[in-house]
DOBA-185247 format. One line per 4 residues: number of its first residue (from 1); their letters; for each residue x, y, z of C-alpha. Coordinates in steps of 0.02 Angstrom, whole numbers, plus 50000, padded with zeros to 5 digits. Layout:
% residues N
NUM> A> X:Y:Z ~ ...
% end
This chain:
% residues 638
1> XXXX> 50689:50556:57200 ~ 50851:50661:57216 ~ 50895:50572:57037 ~ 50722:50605:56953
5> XXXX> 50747:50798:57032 ~ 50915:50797:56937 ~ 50835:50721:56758 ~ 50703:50820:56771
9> XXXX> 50829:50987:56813 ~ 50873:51005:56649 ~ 50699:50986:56575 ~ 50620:51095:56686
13> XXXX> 50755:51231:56632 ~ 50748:51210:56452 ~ 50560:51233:56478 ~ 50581:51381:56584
17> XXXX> 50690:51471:56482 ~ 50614:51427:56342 ~ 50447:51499:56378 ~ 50530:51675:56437
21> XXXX> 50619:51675:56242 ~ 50439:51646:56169 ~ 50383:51774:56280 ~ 50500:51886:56225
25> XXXX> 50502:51856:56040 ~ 50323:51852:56044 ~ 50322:52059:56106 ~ 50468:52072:55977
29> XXXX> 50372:52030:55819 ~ 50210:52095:55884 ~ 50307:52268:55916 ~ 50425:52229:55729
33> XXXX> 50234:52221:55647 ~ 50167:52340:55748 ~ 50289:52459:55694 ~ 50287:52388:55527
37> XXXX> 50080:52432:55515 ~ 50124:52612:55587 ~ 50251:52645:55437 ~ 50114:52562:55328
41> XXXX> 50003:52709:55363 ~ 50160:52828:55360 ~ 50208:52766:55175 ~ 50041:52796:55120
45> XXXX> 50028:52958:55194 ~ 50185:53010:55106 ~ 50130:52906:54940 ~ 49969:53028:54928
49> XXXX> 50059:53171:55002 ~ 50172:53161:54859 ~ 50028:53122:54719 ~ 49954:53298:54783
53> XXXX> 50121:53393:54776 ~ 50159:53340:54597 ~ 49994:53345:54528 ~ 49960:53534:54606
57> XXXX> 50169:53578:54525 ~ 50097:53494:54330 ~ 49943:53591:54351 ~ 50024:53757:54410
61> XXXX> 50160:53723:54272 ~ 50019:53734:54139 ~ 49949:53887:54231 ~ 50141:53957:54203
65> XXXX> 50130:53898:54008 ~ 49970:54010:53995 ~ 50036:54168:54070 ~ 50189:54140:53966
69> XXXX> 50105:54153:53804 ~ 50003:54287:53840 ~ 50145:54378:53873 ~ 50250:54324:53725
73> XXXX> 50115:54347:53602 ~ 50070:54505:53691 ~ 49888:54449:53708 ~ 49847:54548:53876
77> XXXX> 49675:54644:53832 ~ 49517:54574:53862 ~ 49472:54562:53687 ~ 49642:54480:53620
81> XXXX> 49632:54310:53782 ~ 49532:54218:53665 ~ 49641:54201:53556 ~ 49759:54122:53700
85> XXXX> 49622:53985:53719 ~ 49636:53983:53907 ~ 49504:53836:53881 ~ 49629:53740:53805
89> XXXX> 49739:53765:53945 ~ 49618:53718:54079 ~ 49581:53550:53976 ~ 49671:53399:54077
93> XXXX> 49692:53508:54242 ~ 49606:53519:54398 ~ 49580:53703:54353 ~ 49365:53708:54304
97> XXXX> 49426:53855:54212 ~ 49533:53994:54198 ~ 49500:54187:54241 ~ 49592:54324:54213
101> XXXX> 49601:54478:54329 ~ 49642:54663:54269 ~ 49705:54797:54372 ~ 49553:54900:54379
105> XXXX> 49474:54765:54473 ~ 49378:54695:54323 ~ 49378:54470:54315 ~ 49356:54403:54122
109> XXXX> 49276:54221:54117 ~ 49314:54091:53982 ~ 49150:54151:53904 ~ 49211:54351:53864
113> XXXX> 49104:54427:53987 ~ 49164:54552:54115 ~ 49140:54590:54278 ~ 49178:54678:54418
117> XXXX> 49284:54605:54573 ~ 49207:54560:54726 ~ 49209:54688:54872 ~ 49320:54622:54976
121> XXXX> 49426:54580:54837 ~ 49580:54677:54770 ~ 49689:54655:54608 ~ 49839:54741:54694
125> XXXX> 49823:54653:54855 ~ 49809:54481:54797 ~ 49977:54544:54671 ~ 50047:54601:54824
129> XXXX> 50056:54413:54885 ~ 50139:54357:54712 ~ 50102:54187:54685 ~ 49971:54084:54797
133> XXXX> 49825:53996:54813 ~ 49668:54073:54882 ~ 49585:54004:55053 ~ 49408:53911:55019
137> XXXX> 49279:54037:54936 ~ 49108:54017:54867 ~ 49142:54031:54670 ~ 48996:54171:54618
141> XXXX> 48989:54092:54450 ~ 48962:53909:54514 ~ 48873:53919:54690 ~ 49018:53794:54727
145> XXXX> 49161:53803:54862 ~ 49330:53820:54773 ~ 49511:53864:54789 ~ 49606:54006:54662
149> XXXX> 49763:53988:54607 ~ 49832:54160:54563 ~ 49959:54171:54446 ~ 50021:54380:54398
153> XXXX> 50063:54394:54230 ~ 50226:54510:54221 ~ 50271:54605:54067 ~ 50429:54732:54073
157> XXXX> 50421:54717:54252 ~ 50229:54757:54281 ~ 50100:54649:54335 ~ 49968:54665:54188
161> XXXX> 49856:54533:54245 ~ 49803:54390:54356 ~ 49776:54224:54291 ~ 49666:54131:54416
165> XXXX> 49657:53950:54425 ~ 49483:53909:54498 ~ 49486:53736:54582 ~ 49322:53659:54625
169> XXXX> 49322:53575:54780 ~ 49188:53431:54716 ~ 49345:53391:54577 ~ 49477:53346:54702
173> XXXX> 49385:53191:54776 ~ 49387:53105:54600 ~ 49580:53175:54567 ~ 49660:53098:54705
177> XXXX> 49578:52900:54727 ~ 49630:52790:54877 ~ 49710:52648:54807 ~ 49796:52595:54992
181> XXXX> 49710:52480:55108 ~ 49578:52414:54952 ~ 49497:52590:54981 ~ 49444:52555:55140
185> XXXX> 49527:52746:55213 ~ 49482:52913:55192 ~ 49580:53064:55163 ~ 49546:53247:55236
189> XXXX> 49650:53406:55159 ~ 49647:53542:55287 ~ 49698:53749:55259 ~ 49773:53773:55430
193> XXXX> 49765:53941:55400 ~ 49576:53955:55438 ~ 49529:53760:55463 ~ 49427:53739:55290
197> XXXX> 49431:53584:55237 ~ 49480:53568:55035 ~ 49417:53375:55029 ~ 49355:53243:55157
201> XXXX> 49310:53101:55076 ~ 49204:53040:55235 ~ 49078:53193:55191 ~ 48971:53228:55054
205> XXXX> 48996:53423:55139 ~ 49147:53513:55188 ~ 49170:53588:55344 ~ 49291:53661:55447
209> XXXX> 49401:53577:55544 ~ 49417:53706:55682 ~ 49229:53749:55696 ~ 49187:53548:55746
213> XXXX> 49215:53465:55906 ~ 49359:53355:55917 ~ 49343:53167:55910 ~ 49355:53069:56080
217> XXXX> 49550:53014:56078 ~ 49599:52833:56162 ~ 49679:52825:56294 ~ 49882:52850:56254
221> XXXX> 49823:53012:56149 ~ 49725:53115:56262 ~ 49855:53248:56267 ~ 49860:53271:56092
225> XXXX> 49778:53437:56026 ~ 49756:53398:55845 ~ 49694:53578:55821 ~ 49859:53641:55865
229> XXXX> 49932:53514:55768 ~ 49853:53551:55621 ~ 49871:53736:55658 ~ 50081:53715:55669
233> XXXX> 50087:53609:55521 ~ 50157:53460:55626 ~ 50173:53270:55579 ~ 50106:53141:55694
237> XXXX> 49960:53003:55735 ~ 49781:53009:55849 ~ 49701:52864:55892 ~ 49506:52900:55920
241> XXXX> 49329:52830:55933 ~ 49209:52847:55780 ~ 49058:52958:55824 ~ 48952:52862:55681
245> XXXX> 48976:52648:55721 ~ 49097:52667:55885 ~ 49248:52594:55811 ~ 49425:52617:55846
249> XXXX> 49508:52741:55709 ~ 49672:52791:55680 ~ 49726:52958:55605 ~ 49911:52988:55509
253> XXXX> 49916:53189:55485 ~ 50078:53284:55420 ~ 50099:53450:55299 ~ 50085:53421:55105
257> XXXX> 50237:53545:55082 ~ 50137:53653:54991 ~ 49996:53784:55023 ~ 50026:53754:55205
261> XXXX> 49896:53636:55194 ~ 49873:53487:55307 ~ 49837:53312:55251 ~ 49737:53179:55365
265> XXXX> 49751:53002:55334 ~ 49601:52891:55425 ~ 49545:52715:55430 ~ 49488:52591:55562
269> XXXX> 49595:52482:55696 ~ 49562:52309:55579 ~ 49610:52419:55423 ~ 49777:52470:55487
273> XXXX> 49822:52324:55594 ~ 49727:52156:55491 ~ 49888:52096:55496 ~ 49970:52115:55661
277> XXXX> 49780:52028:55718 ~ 49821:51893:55594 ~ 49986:51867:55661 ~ 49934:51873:55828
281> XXXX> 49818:51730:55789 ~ 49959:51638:55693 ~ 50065:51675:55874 ~ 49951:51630:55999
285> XXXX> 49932:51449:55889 ~ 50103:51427:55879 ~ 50129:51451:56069 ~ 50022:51325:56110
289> XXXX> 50096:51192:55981 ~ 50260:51251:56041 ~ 50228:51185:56222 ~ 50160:51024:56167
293> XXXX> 50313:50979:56086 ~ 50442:50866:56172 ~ 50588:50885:56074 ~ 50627:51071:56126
297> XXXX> 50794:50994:56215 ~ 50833:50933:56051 ~ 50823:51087:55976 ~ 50913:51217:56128
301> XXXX> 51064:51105:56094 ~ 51075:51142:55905 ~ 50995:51341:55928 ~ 51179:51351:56058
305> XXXX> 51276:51253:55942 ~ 51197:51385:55802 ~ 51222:51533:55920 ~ 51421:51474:55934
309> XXXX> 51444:51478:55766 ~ 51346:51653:55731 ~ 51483:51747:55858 ~ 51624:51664:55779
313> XXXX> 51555:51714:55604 ~ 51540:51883:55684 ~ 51715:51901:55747 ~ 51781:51835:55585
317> XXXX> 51669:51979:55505 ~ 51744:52116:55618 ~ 51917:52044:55592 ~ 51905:52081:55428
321> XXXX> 51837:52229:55431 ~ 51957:52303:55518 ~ 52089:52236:55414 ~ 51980:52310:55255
325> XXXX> 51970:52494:55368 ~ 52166:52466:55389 ~ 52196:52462:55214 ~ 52088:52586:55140
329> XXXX> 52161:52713:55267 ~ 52333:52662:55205 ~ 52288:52685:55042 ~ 52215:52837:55064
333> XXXX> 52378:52903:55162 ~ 52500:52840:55026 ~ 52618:52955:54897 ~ 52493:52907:54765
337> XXXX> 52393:53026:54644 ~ 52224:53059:54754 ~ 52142:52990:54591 ~ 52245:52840:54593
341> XXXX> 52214:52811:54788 ~ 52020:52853:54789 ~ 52012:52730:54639 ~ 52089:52588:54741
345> XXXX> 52021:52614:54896 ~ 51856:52582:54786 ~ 51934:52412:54737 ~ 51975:52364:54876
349> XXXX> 51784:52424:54948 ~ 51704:52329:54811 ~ 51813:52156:54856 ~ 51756:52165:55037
353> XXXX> 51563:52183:54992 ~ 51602:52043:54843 ~ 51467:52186:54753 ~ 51449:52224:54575
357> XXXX> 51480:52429:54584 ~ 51558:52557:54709 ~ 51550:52756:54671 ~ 51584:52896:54738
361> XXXX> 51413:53054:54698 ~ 51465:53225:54737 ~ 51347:53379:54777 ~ 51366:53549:54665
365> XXXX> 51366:53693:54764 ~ 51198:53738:54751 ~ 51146:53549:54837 ~ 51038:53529:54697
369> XXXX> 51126:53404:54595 ~ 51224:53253:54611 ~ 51363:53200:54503 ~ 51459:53039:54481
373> XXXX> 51636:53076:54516 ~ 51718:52897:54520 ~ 51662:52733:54509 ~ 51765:52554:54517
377> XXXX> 51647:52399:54426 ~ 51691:52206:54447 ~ 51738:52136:54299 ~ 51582:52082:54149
381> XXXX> 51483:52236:54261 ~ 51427:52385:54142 ~ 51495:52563:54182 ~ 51374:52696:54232
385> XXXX> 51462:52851:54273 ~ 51436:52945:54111 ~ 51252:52919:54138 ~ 51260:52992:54289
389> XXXX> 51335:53170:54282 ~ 51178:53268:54330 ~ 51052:53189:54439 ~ 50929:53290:54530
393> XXXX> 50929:53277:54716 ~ 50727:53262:54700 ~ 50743:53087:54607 ~ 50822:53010:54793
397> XXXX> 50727:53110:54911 ~ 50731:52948:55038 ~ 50888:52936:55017 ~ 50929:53134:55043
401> XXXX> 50813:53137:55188 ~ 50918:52994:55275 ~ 51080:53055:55215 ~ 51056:53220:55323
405> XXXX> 51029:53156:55471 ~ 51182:53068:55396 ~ 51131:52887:55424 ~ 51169:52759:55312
409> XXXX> 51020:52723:55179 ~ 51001:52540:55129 ~ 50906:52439:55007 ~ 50880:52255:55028
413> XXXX> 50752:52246:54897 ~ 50732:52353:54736 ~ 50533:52329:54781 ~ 50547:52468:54913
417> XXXX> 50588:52606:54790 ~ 50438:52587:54678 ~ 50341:52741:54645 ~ 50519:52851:54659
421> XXXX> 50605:52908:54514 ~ 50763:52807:54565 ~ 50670:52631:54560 ~ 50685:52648:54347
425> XXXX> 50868:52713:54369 ~ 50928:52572:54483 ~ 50821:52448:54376 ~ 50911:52488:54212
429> XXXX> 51064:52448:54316 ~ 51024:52303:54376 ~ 51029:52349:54550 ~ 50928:52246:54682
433> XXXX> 51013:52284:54830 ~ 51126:52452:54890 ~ 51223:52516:55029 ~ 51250:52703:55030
437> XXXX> 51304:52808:55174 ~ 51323:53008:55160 ~ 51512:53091:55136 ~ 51527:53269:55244
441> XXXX> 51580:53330:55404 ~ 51503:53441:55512 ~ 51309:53414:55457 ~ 51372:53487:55288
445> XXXX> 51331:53328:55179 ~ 51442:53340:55005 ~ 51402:53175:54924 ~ 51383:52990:54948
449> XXXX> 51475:52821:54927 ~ 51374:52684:54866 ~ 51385:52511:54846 ~ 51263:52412:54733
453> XXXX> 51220:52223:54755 ~ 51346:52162:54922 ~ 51344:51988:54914 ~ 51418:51997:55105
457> XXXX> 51395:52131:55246 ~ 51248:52192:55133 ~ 51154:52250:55292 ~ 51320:52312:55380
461> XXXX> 51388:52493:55326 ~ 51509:52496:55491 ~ 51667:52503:55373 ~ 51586:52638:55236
465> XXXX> 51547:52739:55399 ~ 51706:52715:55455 ~ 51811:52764:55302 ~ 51690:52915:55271
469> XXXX> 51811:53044:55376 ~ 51939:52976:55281 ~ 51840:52984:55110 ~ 51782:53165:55152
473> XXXX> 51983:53238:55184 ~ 52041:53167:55008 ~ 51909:53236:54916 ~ 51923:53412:55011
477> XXXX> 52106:53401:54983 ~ 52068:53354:54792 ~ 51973:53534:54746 ~ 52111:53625:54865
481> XXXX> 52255:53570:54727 ~ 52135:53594:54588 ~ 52094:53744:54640 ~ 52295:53786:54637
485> XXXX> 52311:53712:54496 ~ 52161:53819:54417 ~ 52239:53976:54474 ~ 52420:53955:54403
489> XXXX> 52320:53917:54230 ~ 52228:54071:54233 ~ 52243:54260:54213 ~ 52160:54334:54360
493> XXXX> 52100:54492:54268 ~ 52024:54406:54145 ~ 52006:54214:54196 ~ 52090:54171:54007
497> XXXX> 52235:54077:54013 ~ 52383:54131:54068 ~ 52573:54142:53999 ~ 52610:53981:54096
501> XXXX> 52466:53860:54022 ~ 52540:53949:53845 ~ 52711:53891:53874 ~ 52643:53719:53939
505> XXXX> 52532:53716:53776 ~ 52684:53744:53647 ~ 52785:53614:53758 ~ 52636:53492:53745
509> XXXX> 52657:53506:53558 ~ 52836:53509:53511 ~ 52865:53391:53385 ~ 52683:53334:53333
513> XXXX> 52617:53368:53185 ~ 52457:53470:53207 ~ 52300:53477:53076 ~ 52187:53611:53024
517> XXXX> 52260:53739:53150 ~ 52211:53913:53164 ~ 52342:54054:53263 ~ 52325:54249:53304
521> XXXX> 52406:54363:53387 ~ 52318:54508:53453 ~ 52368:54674:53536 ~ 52264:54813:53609
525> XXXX> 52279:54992:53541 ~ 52277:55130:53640 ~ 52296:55027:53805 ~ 52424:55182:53874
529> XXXX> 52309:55328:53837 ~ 52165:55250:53921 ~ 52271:55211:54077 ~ 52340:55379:54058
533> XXXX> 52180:55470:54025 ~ 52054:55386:54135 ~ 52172:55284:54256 ~ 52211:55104:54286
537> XXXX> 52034:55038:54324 ~ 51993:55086:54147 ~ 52118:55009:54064 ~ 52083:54859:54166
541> XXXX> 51911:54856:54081 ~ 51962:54895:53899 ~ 52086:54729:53930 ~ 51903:54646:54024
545> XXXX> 51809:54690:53892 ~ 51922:54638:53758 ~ 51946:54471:53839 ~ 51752:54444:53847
549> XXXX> 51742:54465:53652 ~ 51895:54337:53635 ~ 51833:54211:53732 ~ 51656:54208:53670
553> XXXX> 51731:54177:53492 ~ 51890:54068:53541 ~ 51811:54002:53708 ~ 51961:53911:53813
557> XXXX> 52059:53951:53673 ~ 52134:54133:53708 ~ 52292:54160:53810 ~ 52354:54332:53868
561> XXXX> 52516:54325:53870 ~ 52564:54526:53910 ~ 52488:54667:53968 ~ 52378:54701:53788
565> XXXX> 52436:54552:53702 ~ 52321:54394:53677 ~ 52366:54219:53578 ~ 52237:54135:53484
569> XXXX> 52261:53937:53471 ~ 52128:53846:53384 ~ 52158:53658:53316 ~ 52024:53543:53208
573> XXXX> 51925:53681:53142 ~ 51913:53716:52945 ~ 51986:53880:52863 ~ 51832:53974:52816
577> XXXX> 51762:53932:52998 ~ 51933:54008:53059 ~ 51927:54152:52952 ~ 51743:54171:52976
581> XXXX> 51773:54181:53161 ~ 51925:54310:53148 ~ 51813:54420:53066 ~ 51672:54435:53186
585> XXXX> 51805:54459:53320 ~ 51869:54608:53206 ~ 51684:54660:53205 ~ 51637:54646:53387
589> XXXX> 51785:54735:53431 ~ 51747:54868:53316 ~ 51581:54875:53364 ~ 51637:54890:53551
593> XXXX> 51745:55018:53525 ~ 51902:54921:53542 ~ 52046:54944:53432 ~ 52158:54807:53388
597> XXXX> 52313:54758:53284 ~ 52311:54576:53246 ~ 52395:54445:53151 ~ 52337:54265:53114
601> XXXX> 52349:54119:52991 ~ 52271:53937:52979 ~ 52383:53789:52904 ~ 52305:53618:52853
605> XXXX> 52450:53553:52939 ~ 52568:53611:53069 ~ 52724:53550:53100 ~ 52803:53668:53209
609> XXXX> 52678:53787:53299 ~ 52788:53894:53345 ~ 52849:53941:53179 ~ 52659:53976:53157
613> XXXX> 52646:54098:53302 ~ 52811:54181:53245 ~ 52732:54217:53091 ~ 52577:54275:53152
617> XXXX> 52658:54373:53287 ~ 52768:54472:53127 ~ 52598:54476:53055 ~ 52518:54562:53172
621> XXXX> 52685:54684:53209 ~ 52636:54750:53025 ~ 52467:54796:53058 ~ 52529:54862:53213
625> XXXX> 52649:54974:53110 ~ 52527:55020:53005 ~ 52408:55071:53146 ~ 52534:55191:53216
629> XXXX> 52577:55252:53011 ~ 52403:55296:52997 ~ 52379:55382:53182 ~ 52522:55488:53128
633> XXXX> 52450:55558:52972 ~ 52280:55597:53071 ~ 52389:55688:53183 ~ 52482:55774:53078
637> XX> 52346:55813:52968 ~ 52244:55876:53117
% end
């Protein structure tokens, strides 16, 4: 017996434990799909959310492209809109047509006719709110409920008119389609303003959404006001009983981000969760078969023997990546050019991940744009970074969204960017799969490194998390000696360059040959009787001034290299173009009031330039003396 207890010992535990493991992955993939069905209705939330947003921003665009050319072909009066053919305008929109409103409180239809505002309507307090959209109205010309987008027409500063989208409610139910969940959902567009509903595809009517009773919520919910939800604009989920066939429905609502409207996202239990029923079906089978096999000792022996060789692949994984973190960090800290270093450490980044690209994207000061600032590529891989200098942050708005909360954002398949402006981007790159986790410090995101199809670690950013600190120093230390180096380049009166790039230039150039090369010297007249006269501060904006003029003709090609005197440089650029330019700058400063002795000459080749400036500075020394020659005889003859 004792012997049969001890056989049987091991059985009986294998069995045991195996049944708590089914157990447990059993809740795990109910709660993975689960979850999985929840972001479902999320994604599709966001999908339409989206749809809205952009359609609403191409239809108020056009709206924009109307007022525009009323104002630019000064077409304002009644009698001169058609001409504008706000009809043609409204064709292709949601907009059943376009009004316009006038300030004495008069509306002109698409038809010509006039007529007077409604009572408890005002031109200058709807211009008073600027740009918006109305809340639900009954249109007087149609009988139907509708929306107005008003849209002031501004001329010199003045509001001359009104132009007033007028969206009919019955439209939007045919603009935005459900195409998730085979149709089988509806979609409800609340103002939470006053709880009008501007669709609600359940309805052939529209209500409002504050006026009804609330549906019965399941239990889990019951504290949920959705009014007050709705109200504030939030983002969540309601689970509730259907008042018409008694079903279990689920409800996504969140803002659109525009018109402070709220969308609702509905469809049944078996709608949302057909496949976590499915799989629960699939489970429940596979449980049972499970049991009735015999060979489950078998197979604990090889899951430990797989288990063993899973943590030792894991410690070999962190091994190396702290060797990797080890070495970028040292590279990073070396005596090398930060250029150099960051360019490495990207090497080095891209052998670790075995991965086709790593870059580094950058944020302008404004956060709206991204830029590519470095990028390392294994060999036969194409380079991208000169097709990627400005890229919206609105074509990665997933990616921006996780990148403030500053979590890494990953791709494992290029499938889950469709219907985002970055799935074309990353397709013509042949990017599948991406790592990317945000560069900053202190919530202030600056950037992001990337790396695009890992081979290995793909779905482990530990060691681009890790060098990120690192990452974020060199690149602030990077625009700190730029910015030194900027400002020993530049004059800091008037930003041209200063006499140290000049001397760097002619040092740059010694003993090269130089072709189609343009050279002036220029010096201000009358620079001491302004300062003199008026003071300082205006002879700092005669030299302002005068530099303005320069460098709009000779843009990062003027060097002031004295207190009045400016050096004109100008290589690969034909003699009439040269002399063509010299004497608008003659002409501007004449026109500005700014007197000016200068010399200048152009060579089709150059072999010393600063035989050329020599001679253009004498040249200029002779109009100079003839300047003074001739401001003598005024005097004299005065």
């Amino acid at each position: 017996m004792k012997q049969n207890i001890k056989r049987l010992l091991p059985v009986s535990i294998v069995i045991g434990i195996t049944i708590i493991v089914s157990i447990f992955l059993y809740h795990k993939v109910m709660e993975r799909e689960e979850e999985r069905c929840w972001q479902i209705l999320s994604d599709s939330a966001k999908t339409i959310s989206a749809e809205i947003q952009m359609k609403f921003q191409d239809n108020i665009t056009t709206l924009g492209l109307a007022a525009n050319a009323m104002v630019e072909e000064n077409k304002l009066e009644p009698e001169q809109i058609a001409s504008v053919h706000l009809d043609a305008f409204a064709k292709n929109t949601i907009f059943s047509r376009i009004d316009v409103l006038y300030p004495d409180n008069t509306i002109l239809y698409e038809d010509g006719h006039l007529k007077h505002l409604r009572q408890d309507l005002d031109f200058n307090a709807i211009a008073a709110l600027g740009e918006h959209i109305s809340h639900r109205l009954t249109d007087s010309e149609t009988g139907n409920e509708s929306f107005y987008y008003y849209m002031p027409v501004i001329k010199s500063g003045e509001i001359k008119a009104i132009l007033t989208g007028v969206i009919d409610t019955t439209v939007l139910a045919d603009v935005f389609q459900i195409s998730f969940y085979d149709g089988h959902a509806a979609i409800c567009l609340v103002d939470s303003a006053d709880g009008n509903y501007a669709l609600d595809t359940r309805y052939s009517t529209l209500g409002n959404a504050y006026d009804t009773p609330g549906p019965a919520l399941l239990k889990g919910y019951e504290n949920i006001d959705l009014k007050s939800e709705v109200k504030s604009l939030e983002t969540g989920v309601i689970a509730f009983e259907s008042s018409i066939n008694g079903k279990d429905n689920y409800m996504h609502y969140s803002p659109v981000g525009m018109f402070d409207w709220e969308l609702l996202v509905i469809a049944q239990e078996d709608v949302v969760f057909s496949s976590l029923l499915y799989l629960k079906k699939l489970m429940i089978l596979a449980g049972i078969i499970e049991f009735l096999l015999l060979g489950l000792y078998i197979a604990w022996n090889f899951y430990t023997v797989e288990q063993l060789a899973k943590s030792e692949k894991r410690t070999q994984e962190q091994l190396k990546n702290s060797n990797t973190l080890i070495q970028c960090v040292t590279e990073l800290s070396s005596d090398k050019d930060i250029n150099i270093s960051i360019q490495n450490l990207l090497g080095i980044i891209t052998q670790y991940f075995d991965s086709d690209r790593t870059y580094i994207f950058e944020l302008n000061p404004e956060k709206t744009m991204l830029r590519n600032t470095y990028e390392y590529v294994k060999g036969g891989v194409s380079v991208q970074i000169d097709n990627l200098q400005e890229v919206p942050i609105t074509v990665l708005p997933k990616w921006m969204e996780s990148f403030l909360k500053f979590k890494p954002y990953y791709i494992s398949n290029l499938e889950q960017e469709r219907g985002f402006e970055s799935y074309n981007m990353l397709k013509e790159q042949d990017v599948n799969r991406l790592i990317a986790v945000p560069l900053g410090k202190r919530g202030d995101v600056i950037g992001f490194v990337g790396v695009d199809n890992p081979r290995q670690f793909y779905n482990d950013a530990t060691l681009l998390s890790s060098i990120q600190f690192f990452l974020t120093n060199s690149l602030a230390t990077k625009k700190q000696q730029e910015q030194l180096q900027y400002m020993s380049y530049r004059d800091m009166l008037t930003f041209l360059f200063n006499r140290n790039k000049y001397i760097e230039v002619l040092d740059s150039h010694q003993g090269k040959i130089l072709e189609n090369v343009g050279t002036a010297y220029i010096d201000l007249n009358g620079l001491k009787q302004i300062n003199d006269s008026h003071g300082h501060e205006a002879g700092d904006a005669f030299i302002q001034n005068a530099a303005k003029i320069l460098s709009s003709i000779f843009p990062d090609k003027v060097y002031r290299i004295g207190g009045d005197e400016f050096v004109i440089i100008q290589s690969s650029i034909g003699e009439l173009e040269f002399h063509n330019r010299i004497n608008r700058l003659q002409e501007y400063m004449k026109q500005d009031q700014i007197s000016i002795s200068i010399g200048f000459l152009w060579k089709a080749s150059c072999e010393n330039l600063e035989d050329m400036l020599k001679e253009a500075d004498h040249r200029m020394y002779e109009a100079k003396k003839t300047y003074y020659q001739t401001a003598d005889r005024r005097t004299h003859n005065h």
